[in-house]
Every structure is written in structure tokens, then in C-alpha cells.
C-alpha positions as CSV (number, residue, x, y, z in Angstrom):
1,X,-26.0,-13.1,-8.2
2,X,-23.0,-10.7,-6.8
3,X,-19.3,-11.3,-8.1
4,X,-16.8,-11.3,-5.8
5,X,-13.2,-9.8,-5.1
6,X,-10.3,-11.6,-6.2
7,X,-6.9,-11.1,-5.2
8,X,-3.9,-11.2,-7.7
9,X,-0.6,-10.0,-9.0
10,X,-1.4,-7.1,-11.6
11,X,-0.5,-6.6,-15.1
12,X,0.7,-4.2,-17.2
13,X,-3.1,-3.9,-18.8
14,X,-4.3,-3.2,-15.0
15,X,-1.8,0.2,-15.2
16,X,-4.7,2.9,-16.2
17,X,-7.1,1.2,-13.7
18,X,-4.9,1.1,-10.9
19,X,-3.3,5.0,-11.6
20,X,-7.6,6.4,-11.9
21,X,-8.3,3.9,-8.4
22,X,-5.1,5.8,-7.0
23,X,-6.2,9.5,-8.0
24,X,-9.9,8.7,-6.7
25,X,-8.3,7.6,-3.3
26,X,-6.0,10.0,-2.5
27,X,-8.1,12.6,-2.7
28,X,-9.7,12.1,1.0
29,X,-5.6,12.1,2.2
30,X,-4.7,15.3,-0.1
31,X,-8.0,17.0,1.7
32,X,-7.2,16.1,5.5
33,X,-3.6,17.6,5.0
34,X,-4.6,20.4,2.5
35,X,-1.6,18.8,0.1
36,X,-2.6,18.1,-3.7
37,X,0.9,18.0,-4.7
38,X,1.5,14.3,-3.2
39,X,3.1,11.6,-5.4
40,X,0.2,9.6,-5.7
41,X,-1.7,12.1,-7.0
42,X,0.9,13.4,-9.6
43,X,2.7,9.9,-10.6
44,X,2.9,9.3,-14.2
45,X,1.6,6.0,-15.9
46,X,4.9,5.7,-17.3
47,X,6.1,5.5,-13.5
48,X,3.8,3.4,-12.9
49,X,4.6,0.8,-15.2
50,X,8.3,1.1,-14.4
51,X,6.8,-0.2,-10.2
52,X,4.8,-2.6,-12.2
53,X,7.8,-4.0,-13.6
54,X,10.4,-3.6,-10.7
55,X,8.0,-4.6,-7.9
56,X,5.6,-6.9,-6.5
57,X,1.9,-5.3,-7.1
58,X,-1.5,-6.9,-6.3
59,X,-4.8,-6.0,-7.5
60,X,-8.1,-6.6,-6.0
61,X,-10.8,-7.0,-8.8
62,X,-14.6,-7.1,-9.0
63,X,-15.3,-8.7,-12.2
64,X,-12.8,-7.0,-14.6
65,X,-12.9,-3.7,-12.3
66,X,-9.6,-2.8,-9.9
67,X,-11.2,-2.1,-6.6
68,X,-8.2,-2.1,-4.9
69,X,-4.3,-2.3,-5.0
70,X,-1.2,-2.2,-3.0
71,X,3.1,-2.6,-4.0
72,X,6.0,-3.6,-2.3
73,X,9.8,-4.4,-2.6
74,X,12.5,-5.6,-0.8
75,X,15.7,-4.4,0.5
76,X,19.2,-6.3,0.4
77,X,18.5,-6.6,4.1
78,X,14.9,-8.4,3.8
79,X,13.0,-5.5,4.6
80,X,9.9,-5.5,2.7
81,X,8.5,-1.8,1.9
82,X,4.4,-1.5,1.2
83,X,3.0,1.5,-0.7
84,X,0.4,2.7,-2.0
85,X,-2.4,0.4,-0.1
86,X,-5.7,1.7,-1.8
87,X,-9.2,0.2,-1.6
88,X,-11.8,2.2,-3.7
89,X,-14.1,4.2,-1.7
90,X,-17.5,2.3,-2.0
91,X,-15.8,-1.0,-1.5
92,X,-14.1,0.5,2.2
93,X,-14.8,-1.3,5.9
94,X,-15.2,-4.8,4.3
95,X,-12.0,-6.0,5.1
96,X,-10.4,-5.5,1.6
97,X,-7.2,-3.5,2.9
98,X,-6.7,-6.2,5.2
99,X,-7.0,-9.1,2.7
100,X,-4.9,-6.7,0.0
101,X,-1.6,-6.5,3.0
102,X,-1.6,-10.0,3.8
103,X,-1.0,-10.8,0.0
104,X,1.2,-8.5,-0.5
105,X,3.3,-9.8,2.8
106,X,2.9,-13.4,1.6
107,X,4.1,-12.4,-2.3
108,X,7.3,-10.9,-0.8
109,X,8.2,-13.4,1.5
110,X,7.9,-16.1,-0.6
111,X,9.0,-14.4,-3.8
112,X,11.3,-11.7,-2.3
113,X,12.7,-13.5,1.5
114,X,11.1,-10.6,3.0
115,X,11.6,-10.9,6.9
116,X,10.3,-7.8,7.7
117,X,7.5,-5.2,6.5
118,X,8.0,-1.6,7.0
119,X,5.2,1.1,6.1
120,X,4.1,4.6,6.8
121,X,0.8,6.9,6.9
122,X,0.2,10.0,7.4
123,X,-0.5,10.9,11.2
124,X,-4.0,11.7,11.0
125,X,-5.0,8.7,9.3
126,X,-6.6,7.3,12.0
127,X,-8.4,4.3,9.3
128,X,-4.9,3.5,8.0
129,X,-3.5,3.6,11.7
130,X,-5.9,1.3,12.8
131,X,-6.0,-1.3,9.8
132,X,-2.0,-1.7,10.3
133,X,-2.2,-2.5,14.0
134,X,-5.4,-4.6,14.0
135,X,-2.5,-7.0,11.1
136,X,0.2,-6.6,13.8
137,X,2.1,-3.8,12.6
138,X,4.0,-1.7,15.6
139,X,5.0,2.4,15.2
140,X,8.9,2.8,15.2
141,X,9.3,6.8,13.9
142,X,7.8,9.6,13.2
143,X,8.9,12.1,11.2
144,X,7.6,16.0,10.7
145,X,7.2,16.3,7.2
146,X,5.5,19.7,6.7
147,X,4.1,21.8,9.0
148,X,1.0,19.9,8.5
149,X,2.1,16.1,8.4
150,X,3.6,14.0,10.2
151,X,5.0,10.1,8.9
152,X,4.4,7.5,11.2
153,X,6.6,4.6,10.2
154,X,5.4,1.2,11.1
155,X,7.2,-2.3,11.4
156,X,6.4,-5.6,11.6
157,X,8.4,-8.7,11.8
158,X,7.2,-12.2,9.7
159,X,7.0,-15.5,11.1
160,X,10.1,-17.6,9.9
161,X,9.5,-19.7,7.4
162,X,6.6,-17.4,6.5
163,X,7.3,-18.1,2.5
164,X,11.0,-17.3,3.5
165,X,10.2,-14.2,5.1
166,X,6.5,-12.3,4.7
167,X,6.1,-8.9,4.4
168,X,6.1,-5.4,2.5
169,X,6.7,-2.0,3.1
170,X,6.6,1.9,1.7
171,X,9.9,3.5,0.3
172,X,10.1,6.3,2.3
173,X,7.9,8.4,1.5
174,X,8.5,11.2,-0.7
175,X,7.3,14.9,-0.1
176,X,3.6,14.8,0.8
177,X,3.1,10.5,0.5
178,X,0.8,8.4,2.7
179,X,-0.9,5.4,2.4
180,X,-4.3,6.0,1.2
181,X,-7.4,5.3,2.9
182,X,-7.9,1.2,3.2
């Protein structure tokens, strides 16, 4: 009858899919801070496939369509950084954000030695805000970006021997980023 979501590290082919899916959803986080010039709404395929290449990405799929996708690295210190958590719009409040960050965590602990999982939204981000705490994730800075936006930062530490670590979190985020709506 119905197919379902599957979870798994994307490809270079997934690139397009993932940069339209990343547009689509930033949209809503552009419009509640009146800011269209954010990074994911102006990154380049070609810098996309350069995070594809450096980075741990997974994909969420429904048949061959990306529904959903989120990145990470580590630092020399074990601190994973997540980015870029985005769950398309129609497939929201199903739990897919959730399932997308604890693969992500898991990838980079196990592949990376993560230890630790940093990220950030956008202080009015209430969905985000929530979905982070609800998977354990605590607030450890904020930051006035614009007279508009605010960064929360959020931490979390892995279990040990969580893969070797397990977690992932955002660079910090450049003028006008935030995790999308998950």
C-alpha cells in the first residue's frame, strides 16, 4: 500500500534533492525572522557537494524522494556539530526530525568518536526548540545575531561507548543560519 521512510547516508546523486528540500524548508525560518539572505537559502550545489564529501549527511527517503536530511562533523575535540536538520513540510510532526538526529548522532559516534553534539536554532523556533530537548539536548549560549535573531546553542553529551562517542552538531552558524523546521 504506502512506502515508507528510510534512513541512510546520502550520495552525491541525492545533492539537487536535498539543496530544493532545503530551499522549500527554510522558507518558514527566512519568514518568522524577515531574513531571505540565510545560508541555506543561498548555498550553492557546488557547496553542497563539497559537505557531501567532507561530512557525515543522512537522508530520509520516501521511495526515491528526499523527505528529509540533516549533516554533521566532528571537531579534534569530539564535538559533533549538526546542521541543517530539514524534514519536508507535509511529512512534519511524525517523528522524522527525531529519527533523522539520532542517525546522524549514531553515524558520528561511531564513524567520527563524537562525544558530544552541539547545535543551534533560531530563538523563536519554538518546533526546533522543543524537538532538541524532547532527544535530550540542553541550552548553553545564546547569542544576538541581528536585531531580529537570536542563536540558541544547544549541547548534549553521548553515552560512552555510544559507537565511540554519539552525536552531531551545527558549525556555528553563519549570518542569518538556523536549523530548519523538523
Amino acid at each position: 500500500m504506502g512506502t515508507s521512510v528510510t534512513i541512510s547516508a546520502a550520495t552525491d546523486q541525492d545533492a539537487e534533492q536535498i539543496l530544493k528540500l532545503q530551499f522549500l524548508c527554510y522558507q518558514q525560518e527566512a519568514a518568522l525572522y524577515d531574513d531571505y539572505g540565510i545560508e541555506p537559502l543561498t548555498q550553492t550545489l557546488q557547496a553542497l557537494r563539497a559537505e557531501l564529501g567532507e561530512g557525515c549527511v543522512v537522508v530520509a527517503r520516501l521511495g526515491a524522494e528526499v523527505v528529509g536530511s540533516v549533516r554533521g562533523t566532528v571537531d579534534e575535540d569530539g564535538t559533533a556539530r549538526i546542521a541543517k536538520l530539514i524534514v519536508h513540510p507535509r511529512m512534519q510532526r511524525h517523528g522524522l526530525g527525531g529519527r533523522l538526529l539520532d542517525a546522524v548522532e549514531e553515524r558520528l559516534a561511531r564513524e567520527r568518536s563524537a562525544t558530544r553534539c552541539r547545535l543551534f536554532t533560531g530563538h523563536r523556533s519554538e518546533g526546533n526548540l522543543r524537538l532538541y530537548r524532547s532527544r535530550g539536548y540542553v541550552p548553553v549560549g545564546t547569542e544576538q545575531r541581528t536585531p531580529r535573531l537570536s542563536v540558541v546553542t544547544l549541547e548534549k553529551e553521548l553515552p560512552v561507548g555510544a559507537g565511540a562517542g554519539a552525536a552531531a552538531a551545527p558549525q556555528a552558524p553563519s549570518r542569518g543560519e538556523f536549523a530548519a523546521q523538523a
